[in-house]
N, C-alpha and C positions, 0 to 999 in steps of 0.2 A: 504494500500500500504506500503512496507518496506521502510524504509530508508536503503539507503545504506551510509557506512560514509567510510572515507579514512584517511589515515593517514598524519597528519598538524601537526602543531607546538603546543607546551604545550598552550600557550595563549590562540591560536583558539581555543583550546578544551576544555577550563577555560571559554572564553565567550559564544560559543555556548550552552555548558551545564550550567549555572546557567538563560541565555536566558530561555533555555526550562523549568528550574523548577521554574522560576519566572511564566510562560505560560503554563503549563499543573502539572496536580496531578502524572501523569504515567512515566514512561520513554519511550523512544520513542521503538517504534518494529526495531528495527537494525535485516535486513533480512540481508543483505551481507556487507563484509567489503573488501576494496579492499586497495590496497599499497600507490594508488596515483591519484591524481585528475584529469587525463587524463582519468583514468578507469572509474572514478566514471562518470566522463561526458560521455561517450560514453554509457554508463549503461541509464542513465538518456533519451537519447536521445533515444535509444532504448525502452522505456515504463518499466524497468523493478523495478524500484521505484522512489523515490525522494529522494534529498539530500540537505543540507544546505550550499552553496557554495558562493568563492568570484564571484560578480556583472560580470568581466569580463570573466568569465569561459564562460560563457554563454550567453552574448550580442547581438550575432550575431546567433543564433539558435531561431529564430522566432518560429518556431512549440513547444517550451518548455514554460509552464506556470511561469512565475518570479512574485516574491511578494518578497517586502521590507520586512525586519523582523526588528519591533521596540521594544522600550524597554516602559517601563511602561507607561513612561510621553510621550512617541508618537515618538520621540526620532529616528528618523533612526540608526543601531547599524553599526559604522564603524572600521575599525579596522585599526591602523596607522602604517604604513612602512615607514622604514627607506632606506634611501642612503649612502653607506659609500662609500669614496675613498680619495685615498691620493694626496697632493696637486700634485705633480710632476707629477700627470699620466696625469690634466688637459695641461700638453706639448703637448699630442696628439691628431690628433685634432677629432678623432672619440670620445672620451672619453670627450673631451671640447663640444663636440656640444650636447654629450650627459647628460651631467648633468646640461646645458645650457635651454635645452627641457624639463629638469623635473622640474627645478626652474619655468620656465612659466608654467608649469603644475599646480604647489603650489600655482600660485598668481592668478588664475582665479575661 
């Protein structure tokens, strides 16, 4: 089956590929490349290969097979995202509740 890969950020692409050469001798068959992770998921869902994606792309698509991809020591491989924003936007209060909801998101 091809992978299909999309285009991410330098890092993602820094850890997925040394993932795979820590995990296989070959490189992977990249059948198709598409611009963006909406493509690729839609592809995926469709049967028409597999791809290496973030967890929340595809949580909610039951008919799609998900495996954890770890690292040597068993290790789940996670990748850390940032929140930026400046203090004065927390004035409002869509913006306060929203960075309020991701701090509880951090501590559980």
């Amino acid at each position: 089956m091809p992978r299909i890969n999309y285009h991410t950020e330098h890092g993602v692409k820094t850890i997925l590929d040394n993932w795979w050469m820590e995990n296989y001798s070959r490189p992977p068959h990249i059948g198709i490349r598409v611009d963006n992770v909406d493509t690729c998921r839609e592809m995926i869902i469709n049967g028409l290969g597999y791809a290496i994606l973030p967890k929340l792309i595809l949580e909610h698509d039951e008919q799609v097979k998900k495996i954890d991809i770890r690292d040597k020591q068993g290790k789940q491989i996670l990748r850390q995202t940032w929140m930026y924003y400046h203090n004065e936007t927390l004035e409002l209060n869509t913006v306060n509740a929203f960075v309020n909801f991701i701090k509880k998101l951090d501590l559980e």
